[in-house]
KEDREN-602980 format. One record per atom (N, C-alpha, C): residue in three letters; atom name; x, y, z. Coordinates in steps of 0.02 Angstrom, whole numbers, padded with zeros to 5 digits. Each point is the difference from the previous one (the first is absolute). Last residue first. Layout:
type_atom_X_Y_Z
ALA_CA_X_Y_Z
...
END
This chain:
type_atom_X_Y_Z
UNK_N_03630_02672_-03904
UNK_CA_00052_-00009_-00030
UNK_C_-00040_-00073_-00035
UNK_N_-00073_00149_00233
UNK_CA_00014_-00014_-00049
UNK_C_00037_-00032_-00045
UNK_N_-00152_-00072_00211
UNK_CA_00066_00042_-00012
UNK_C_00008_00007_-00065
UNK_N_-00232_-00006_00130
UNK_CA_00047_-00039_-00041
UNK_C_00070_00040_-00017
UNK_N_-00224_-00048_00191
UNK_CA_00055_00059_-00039
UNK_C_00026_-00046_-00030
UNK_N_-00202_-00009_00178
UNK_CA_00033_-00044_-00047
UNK_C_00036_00077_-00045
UNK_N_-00135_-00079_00247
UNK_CA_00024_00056_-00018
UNK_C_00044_-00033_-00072
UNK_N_-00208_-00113_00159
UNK_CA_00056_00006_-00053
UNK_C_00030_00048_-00024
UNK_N_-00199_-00048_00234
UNK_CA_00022_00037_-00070
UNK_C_00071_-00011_-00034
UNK_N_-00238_-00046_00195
UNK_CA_00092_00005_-00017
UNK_C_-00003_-00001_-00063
UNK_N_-00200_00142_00112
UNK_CA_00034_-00057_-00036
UNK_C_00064_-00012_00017
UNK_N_-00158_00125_00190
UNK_CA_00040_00025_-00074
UNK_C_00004_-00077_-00025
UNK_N_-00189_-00037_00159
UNK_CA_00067_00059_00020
UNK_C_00015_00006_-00060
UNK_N_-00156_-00203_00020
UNK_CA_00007_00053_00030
UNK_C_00054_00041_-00014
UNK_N_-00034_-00211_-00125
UNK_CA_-00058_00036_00019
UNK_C_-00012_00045_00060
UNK_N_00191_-00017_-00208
UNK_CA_-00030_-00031_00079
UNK_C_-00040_00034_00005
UNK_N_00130_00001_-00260
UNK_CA_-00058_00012_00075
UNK_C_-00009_-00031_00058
UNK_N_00214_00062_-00172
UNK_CA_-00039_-00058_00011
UNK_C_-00041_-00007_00076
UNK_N_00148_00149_-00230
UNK_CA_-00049_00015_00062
UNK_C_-00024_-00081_00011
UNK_N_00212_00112_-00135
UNK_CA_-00067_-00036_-00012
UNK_C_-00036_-00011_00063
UNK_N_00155_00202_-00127
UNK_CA_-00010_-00020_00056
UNK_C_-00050_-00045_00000
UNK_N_00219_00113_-00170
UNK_CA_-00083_00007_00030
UNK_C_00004_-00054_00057
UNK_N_00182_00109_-00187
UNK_CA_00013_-00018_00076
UNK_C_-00093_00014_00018
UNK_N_00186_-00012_-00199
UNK_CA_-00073_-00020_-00032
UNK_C_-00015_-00012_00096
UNK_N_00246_00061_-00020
UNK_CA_-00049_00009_-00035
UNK_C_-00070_-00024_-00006
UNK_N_00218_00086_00158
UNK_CA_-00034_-00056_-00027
UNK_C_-00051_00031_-00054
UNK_N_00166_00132_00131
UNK_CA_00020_-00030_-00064
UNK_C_-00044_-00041_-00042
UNK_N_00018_00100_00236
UNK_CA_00051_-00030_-00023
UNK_C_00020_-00014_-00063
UNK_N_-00185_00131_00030
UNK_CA_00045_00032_00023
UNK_C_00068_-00037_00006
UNK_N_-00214_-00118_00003
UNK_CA_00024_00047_-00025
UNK_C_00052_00044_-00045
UNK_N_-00044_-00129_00193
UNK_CA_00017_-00024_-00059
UNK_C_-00007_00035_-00058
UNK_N_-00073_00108_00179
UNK_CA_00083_-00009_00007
UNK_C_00020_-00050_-00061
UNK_N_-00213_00041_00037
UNK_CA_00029_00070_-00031
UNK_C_00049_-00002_00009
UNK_N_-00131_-00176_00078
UNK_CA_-00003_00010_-00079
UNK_C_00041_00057_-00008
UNK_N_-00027_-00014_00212
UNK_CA_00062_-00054_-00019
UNK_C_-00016_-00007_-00081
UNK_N_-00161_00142_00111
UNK_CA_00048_00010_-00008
UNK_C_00070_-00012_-00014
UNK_N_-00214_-00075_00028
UNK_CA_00006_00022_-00071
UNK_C_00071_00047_00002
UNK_N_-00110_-00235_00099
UNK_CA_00046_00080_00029
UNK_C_00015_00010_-00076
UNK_N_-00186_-00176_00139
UNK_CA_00013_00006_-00076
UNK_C_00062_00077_00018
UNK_N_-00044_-00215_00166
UNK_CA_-00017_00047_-00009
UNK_C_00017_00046_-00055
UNK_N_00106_-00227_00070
UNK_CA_-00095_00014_00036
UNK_C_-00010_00056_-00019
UNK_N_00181_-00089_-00164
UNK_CA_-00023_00055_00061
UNK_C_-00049_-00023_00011
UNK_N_00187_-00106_-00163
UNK_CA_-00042_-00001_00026
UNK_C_00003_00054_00056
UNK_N_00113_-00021_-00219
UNK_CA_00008_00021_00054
UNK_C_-00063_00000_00041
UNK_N_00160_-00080_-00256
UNK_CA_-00082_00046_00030
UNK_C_00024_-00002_00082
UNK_N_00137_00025_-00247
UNK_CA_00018_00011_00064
UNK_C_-00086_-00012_00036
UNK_N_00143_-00067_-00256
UNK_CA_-00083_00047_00058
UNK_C_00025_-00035_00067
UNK_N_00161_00028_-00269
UNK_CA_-00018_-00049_00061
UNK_C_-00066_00031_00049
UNK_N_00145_00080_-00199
UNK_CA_-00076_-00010_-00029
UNK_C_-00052_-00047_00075
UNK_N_00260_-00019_-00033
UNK_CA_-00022_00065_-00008
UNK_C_-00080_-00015_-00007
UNK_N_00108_-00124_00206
UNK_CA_00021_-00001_-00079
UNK_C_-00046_00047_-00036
UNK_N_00074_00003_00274
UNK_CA_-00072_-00006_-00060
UNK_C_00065_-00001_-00062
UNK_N_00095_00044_00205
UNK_CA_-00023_-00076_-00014
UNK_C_-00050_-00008_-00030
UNK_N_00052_00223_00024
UNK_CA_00054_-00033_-00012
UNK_C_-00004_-00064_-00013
UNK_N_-00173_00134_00092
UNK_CA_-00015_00016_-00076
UNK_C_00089_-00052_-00024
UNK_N_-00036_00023_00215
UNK_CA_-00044_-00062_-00017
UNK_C_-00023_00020_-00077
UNK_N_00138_00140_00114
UNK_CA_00036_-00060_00022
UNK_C_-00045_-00048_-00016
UNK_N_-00078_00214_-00028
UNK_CA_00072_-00026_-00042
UNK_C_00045_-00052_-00013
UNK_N_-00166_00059_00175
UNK_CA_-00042_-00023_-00074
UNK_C_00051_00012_-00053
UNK_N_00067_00074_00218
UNK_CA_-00028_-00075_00008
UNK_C_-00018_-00033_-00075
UNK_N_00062_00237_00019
UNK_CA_00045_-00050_-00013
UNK_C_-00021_-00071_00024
UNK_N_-00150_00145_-00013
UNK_CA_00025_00028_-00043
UNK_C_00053_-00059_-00015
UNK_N_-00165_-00067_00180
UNK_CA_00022_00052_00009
UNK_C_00038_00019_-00060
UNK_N_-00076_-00203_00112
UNK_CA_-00050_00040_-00050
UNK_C_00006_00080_-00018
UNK_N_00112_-00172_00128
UNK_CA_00012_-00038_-00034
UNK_C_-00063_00039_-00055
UNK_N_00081_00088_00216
UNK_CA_00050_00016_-00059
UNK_C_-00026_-00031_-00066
UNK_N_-00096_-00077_00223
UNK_CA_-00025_00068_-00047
UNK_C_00032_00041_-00059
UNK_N_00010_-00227_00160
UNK_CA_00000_00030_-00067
UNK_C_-00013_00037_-00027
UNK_N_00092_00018_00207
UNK_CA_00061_-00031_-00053
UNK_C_-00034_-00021_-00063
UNK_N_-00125_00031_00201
UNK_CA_00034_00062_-00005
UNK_C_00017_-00010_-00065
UNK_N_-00179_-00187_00028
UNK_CA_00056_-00009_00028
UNK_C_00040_00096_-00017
UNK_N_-00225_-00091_-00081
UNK_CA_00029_-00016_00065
UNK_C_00034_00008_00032
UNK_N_-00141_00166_-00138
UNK_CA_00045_-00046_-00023
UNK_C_-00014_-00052_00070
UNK_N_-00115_00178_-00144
UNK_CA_-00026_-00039_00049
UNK_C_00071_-00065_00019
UNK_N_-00040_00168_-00198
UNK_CA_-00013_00031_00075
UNK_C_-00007_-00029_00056
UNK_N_00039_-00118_-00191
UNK_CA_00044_00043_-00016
UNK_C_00001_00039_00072
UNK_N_-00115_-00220_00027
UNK_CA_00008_00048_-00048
UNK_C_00049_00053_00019
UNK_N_-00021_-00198_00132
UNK_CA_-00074_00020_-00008
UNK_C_-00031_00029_-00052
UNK_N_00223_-00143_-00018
UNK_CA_-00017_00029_00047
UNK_C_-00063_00017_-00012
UNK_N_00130_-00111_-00144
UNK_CA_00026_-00015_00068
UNK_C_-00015_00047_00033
UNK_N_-00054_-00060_-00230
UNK_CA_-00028_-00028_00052
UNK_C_00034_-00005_00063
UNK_N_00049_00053_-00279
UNK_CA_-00012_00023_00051
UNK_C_-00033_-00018_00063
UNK_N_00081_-00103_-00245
UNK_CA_-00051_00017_00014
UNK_C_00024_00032_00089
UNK_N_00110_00007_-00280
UNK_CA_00011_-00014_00070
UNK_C_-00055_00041_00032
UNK_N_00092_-00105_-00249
UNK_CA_-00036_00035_00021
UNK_C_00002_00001_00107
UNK_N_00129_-00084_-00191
UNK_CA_-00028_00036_-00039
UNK_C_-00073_00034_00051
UNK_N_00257_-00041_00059
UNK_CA_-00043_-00034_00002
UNK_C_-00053_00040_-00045
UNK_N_00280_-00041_00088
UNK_CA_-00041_00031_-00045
UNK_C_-00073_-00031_00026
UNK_N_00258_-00007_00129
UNK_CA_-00052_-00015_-00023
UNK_C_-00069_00037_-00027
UNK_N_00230_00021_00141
UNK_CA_-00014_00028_-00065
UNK_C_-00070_-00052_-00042
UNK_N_00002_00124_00241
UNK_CA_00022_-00049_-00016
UNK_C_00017_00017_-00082
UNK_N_-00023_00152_00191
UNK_CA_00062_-00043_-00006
UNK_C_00014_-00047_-00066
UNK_N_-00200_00148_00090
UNK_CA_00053_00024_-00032
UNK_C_00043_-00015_-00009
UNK_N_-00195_-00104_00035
UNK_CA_-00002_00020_-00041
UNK_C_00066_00046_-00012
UNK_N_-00006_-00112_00212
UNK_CA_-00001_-00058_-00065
UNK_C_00005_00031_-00074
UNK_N_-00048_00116_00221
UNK_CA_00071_-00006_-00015
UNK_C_00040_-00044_-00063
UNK_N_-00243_00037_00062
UNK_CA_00025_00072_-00009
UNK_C_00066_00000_00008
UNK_N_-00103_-00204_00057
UNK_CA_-00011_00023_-00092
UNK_C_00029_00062_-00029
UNK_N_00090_-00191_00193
UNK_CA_-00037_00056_00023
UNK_C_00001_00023_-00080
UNK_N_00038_-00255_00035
UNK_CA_00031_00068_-00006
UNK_C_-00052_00059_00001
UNK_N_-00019_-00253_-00038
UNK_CA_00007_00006_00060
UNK_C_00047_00084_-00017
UNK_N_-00102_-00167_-00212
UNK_CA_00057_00024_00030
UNK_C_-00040_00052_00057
UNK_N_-00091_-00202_-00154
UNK_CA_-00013_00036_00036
UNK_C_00084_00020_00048
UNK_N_-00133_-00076_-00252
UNK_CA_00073_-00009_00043
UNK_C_-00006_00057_00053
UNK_N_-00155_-00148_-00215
UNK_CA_00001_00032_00057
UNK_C_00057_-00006_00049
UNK_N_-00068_-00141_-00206
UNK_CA_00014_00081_-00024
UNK_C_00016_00043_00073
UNK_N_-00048_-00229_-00004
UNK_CA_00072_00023_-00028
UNK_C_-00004_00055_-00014
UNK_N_-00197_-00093_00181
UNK_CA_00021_00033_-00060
UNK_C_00065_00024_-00010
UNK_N_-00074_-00058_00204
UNK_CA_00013_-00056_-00033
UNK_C_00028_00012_-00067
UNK_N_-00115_00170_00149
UNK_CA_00090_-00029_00022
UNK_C_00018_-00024_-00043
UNK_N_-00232_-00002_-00030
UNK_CA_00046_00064_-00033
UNK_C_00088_-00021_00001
UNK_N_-00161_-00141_00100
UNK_CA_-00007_-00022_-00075
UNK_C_00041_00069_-00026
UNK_N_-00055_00018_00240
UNK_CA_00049_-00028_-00006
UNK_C_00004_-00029_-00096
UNK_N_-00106_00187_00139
UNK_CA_00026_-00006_-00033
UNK_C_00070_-00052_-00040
UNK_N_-00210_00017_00152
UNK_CA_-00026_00062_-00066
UNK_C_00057_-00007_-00042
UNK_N_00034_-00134_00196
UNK_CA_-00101_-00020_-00021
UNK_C_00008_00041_-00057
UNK_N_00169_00027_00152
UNK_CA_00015_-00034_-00061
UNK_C_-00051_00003_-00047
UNK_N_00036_00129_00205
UNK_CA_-00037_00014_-00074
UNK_C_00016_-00043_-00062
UNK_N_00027_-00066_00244
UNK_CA_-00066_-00015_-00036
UNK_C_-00013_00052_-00060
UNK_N_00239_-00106_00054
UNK_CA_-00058_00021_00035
UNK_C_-00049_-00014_-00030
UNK_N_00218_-00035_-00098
UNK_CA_-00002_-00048_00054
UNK_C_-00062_00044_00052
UNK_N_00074_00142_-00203
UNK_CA_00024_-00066_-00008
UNK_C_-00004_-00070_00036
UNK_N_-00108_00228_00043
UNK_CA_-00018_-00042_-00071
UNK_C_00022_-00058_-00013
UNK_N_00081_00123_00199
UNK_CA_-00091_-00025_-00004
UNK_C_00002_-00020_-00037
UNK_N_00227_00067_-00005
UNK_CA_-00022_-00053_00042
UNK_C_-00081_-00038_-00011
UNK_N_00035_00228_-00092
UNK_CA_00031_-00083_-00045
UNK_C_-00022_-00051_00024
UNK_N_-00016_00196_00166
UNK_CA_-00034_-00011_-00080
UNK_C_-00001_-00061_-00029
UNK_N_00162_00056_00158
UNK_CA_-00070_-00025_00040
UNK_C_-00054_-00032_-00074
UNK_N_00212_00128_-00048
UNK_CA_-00016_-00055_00008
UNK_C_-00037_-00033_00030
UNK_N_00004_00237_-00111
UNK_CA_-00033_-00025_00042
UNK_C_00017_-00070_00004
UNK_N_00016_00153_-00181
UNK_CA_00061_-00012_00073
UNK_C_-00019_-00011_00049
UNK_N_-00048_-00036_-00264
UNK_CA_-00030_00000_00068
UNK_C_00055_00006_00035
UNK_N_-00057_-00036_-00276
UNK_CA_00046_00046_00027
UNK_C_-00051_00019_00095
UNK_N_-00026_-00157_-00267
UNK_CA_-00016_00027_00065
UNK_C_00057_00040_00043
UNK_N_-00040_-00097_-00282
UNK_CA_00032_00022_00061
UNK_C_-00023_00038_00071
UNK_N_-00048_-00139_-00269
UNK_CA_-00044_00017_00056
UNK_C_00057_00011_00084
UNK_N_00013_-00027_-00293
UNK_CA_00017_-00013_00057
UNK_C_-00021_00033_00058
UNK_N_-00153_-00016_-00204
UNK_CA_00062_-00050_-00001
UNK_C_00033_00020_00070
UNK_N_-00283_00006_-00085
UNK_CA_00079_00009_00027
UNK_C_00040_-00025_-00016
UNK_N_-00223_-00050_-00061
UNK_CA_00037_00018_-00058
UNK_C_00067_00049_00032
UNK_N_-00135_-00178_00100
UNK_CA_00055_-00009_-00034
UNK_C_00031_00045_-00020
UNK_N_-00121_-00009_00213
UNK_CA_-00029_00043_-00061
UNK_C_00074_-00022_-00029
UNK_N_-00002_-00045_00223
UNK_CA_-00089_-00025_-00027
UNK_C_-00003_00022_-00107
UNK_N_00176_00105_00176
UNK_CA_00000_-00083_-00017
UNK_C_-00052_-00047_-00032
UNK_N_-00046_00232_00078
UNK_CA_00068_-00002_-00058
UNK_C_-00009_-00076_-00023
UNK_N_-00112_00026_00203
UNK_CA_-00046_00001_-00076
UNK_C_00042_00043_-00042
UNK_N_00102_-00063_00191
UNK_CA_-00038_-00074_-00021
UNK_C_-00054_00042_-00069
UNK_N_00122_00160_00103
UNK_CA_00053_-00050_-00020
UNK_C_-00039_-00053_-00037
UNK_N_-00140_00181_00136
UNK_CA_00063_00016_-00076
UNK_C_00035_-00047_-00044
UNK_N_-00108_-00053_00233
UNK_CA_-00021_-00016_-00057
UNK_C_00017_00028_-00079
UNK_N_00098_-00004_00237
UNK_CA_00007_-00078_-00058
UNK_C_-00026_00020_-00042
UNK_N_00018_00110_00212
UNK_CA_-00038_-00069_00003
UNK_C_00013_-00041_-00056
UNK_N_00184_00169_00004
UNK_CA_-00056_-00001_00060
UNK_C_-00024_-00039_00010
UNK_N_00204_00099_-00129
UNK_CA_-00054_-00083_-00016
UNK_C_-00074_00006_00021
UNK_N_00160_00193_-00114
UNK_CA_-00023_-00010_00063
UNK_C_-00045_-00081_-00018
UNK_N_00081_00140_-00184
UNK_CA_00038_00024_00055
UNK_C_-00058_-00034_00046
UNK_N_00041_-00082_-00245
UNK_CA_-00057_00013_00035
UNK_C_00051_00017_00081
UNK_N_00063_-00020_-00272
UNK_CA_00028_00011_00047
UNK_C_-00066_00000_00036
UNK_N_00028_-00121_-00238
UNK_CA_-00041_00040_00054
UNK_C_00035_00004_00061
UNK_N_00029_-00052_-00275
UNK_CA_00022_-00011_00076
UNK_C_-00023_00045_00018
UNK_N_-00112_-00109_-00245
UNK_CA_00050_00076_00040
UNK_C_00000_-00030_00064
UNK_N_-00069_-00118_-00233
UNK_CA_00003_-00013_00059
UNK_C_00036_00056_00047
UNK_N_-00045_00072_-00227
UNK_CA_00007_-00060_00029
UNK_C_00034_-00019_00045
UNK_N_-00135_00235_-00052
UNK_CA_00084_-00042_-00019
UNK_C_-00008_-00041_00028
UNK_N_-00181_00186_-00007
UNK_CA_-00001_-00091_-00044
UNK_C_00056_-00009_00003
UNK_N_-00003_00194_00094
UNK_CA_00001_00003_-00065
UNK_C_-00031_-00064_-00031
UNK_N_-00053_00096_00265
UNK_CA_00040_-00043_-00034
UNK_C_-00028_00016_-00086
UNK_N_-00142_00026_00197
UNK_CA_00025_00048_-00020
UNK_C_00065_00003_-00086
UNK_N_-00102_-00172_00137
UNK_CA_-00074_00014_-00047
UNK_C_00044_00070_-00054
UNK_N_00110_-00112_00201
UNK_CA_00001_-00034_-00049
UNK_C_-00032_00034_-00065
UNK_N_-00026_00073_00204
UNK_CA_00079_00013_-00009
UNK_C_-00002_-00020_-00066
UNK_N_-00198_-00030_00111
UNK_CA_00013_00068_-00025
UNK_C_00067_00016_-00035
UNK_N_-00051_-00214_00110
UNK_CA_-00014_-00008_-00073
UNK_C_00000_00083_-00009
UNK_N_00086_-00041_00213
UNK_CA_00018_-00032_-00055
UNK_C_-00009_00001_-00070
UNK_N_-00121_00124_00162
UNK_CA_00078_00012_00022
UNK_C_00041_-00001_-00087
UNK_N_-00230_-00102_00080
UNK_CA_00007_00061_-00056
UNK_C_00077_00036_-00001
UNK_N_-00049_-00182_00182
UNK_CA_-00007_-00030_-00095
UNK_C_00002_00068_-00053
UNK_N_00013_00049_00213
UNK_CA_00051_-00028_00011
UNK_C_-00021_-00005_-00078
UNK_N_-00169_00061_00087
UNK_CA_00039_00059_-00022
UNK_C_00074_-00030_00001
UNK_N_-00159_-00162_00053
UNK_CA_-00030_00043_-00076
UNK_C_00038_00051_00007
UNK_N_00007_-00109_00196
UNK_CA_00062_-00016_-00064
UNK_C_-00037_-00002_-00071
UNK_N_-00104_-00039_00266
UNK_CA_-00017_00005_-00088
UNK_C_00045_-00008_-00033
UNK_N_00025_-00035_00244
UNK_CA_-00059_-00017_-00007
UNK_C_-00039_-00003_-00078
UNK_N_00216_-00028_00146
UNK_CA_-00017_-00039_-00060
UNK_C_-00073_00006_-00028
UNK_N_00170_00195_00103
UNK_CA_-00048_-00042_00040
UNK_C_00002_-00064_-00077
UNK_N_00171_00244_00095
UNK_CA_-00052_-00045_-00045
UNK_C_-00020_-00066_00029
UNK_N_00128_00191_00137
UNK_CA_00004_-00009_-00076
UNK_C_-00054_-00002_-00070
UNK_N_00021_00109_00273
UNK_CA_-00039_-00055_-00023
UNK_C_00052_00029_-00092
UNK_N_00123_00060_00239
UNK_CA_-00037_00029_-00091
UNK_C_-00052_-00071_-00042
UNK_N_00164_-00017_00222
UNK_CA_-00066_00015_00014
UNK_C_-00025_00050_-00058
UNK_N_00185_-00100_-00051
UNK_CA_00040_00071_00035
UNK_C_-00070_00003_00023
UNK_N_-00050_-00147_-00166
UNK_CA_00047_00028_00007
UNK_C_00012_00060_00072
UNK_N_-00155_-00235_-00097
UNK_CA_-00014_00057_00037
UNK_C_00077_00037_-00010
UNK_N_-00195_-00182_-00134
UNK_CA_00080_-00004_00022
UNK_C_00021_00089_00025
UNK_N_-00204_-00207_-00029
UNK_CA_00013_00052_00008
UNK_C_00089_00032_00022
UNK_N_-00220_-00212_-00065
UNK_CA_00051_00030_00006
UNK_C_00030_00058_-00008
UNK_N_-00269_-00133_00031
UNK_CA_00077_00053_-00050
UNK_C_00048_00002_00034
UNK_N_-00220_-00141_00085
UNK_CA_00026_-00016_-00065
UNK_C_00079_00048_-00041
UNK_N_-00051_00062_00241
UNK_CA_-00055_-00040_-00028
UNK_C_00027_-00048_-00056
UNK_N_00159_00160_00066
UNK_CA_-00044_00035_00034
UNK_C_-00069_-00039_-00054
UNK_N_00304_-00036_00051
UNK_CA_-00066_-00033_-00010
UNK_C_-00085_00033_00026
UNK_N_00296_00071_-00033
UNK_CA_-00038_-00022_00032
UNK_C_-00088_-00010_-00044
UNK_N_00294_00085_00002
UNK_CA_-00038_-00028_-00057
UNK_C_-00059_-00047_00074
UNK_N_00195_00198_00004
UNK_CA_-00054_-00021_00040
UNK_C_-00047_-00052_-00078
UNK_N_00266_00167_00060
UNK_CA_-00060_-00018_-00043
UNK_C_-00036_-00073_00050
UNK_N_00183_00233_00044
UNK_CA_-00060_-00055_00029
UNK_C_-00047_-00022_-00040
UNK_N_00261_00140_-00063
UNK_CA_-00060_-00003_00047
UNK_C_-00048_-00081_-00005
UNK_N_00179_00059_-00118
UNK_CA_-00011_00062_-00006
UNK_C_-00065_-00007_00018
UNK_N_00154_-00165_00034
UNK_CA_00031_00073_-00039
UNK_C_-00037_00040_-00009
UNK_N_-00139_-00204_00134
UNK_CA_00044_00002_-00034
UNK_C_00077_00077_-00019
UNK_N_-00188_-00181_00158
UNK_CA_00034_00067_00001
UNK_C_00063_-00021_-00074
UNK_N_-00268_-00128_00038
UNK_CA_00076_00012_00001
UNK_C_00033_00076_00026
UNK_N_-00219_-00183_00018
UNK_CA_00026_00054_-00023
UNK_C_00064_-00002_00012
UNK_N_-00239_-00155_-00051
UNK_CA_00096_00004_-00003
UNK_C_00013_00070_00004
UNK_N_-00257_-00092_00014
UNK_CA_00040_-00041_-00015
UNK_C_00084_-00019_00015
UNK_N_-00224_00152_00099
UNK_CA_00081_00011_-00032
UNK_C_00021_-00093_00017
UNK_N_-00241_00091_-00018
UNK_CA_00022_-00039_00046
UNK_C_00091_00005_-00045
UNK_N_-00256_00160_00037
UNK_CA_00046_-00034_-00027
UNK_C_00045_-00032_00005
UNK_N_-00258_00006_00062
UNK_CA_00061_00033_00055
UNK_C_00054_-00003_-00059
UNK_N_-00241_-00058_-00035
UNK_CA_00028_00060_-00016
UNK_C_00069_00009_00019
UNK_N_-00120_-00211_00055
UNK_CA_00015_00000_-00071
UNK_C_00030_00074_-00024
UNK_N_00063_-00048_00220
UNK_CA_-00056_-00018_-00006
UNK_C_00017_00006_-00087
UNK_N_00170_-00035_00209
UNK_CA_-00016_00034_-00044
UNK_C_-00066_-00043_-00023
UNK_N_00061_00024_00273
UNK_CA_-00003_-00061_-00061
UNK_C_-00010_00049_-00071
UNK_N_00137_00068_00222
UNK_CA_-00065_00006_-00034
UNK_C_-00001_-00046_-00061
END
């Protein structure tokens, strides 16, 4: 069958560790598919951009602060870090080499190749929910994006990563006074009550409207100290 302008057209898929990623073409967007779990699309990244600057906004004014961002996807977290001087080190974290691959030698170059480029930006290949508890690295703030939301995961394995001790493990790679945000398609007031409950402090929710169904939404906490 011939694809038509609706049909979507898989660019690359892979088998990877922890299953079937799918980066394919539906008109003008790209689309990157997990385990048959629609991800994300190139179609906005206004809740990608609030990710970022929510993280930031949250922040003491300390000069230039490092940014942990869990998940590459299409890029745009990264490229609008990179976009904004008043960052300093800008760390990605993907286990997805298919991923990379795209950005680095595909078509999400298009969103993020001037980021790559950027000396501030170091993209390490490691699963996040194993990254945050191993590594010894600090950051003043760390952005969330590897899955649908807290309730919504992709993968079994991250569900720990919001769980009492998950958020111990990401209150650990916070420096004191550091914000944790956490993208969701969908607002959970109940993962507010675990941060909570982990500890966090100043923990609200920024809403970013679509024009149908629930908002996606920023979950933001600050660790203390």
């Amino acid at each position: 069958m011939t694809a038509t302008h609706e049909d979507p057209v898989v660019l690359d898929r892979r088998e990877g560790p922890y299953g079937e990623v799918v980066l394919r073409r539906s008109g003008e967007l790209l689309q990157i598919i997990a385990n048959g779990c629609f991800l994300m699309d190139t179609s906005d990244g206004r809740s990608e951009r609030l990710l970022v600057d929510a993280a930031r906004d949250a922040l003491d004014g300390r000069p230039a602060p490092e940014v942990l961002i869990g998940g590459l996807g299409v890029g745009f977290s990264l490229a609008h870090a990179a976009a904004d001087p008043r960052w300093g080190r800008i760390t990605v974290i993907e286990r997805e080499s298919a991923v990379v691959d795209w950005h680095r030698a595909g078509p999400l170059a298009a969103i993020s190749a001037p980021a790559l480029a950027d000396p501030r930006t170091r993209v390490v290949e490691a699963d996040l929910v194993a990254y945050v508890n191993e590594t010894s690295d600090t950051f003043d703030a760390l952005c969330l994006d590897i899955d649908n939301g807290p309730d919504w995961t992709v993968t079994e394995g991250n569900d720990s990563l919001y769980t009492p001790d998950g958020l111990a493990a990401c209150a650990r790679v916070l420096r004191p006074g550091g914000v944790l945000a956490t993208w969701s398609a969908q607002p959970s007031p109940e993962f507010e009550g675990t941060l909570r409950n982990a500890g966090f402090r100043q923990v609200r929710t920024e809403e970013v409207p679509v024009a149908r169904g629930v908002p996606d939404v920023v979950h933001l906490a600050v660790r203390p100290g």
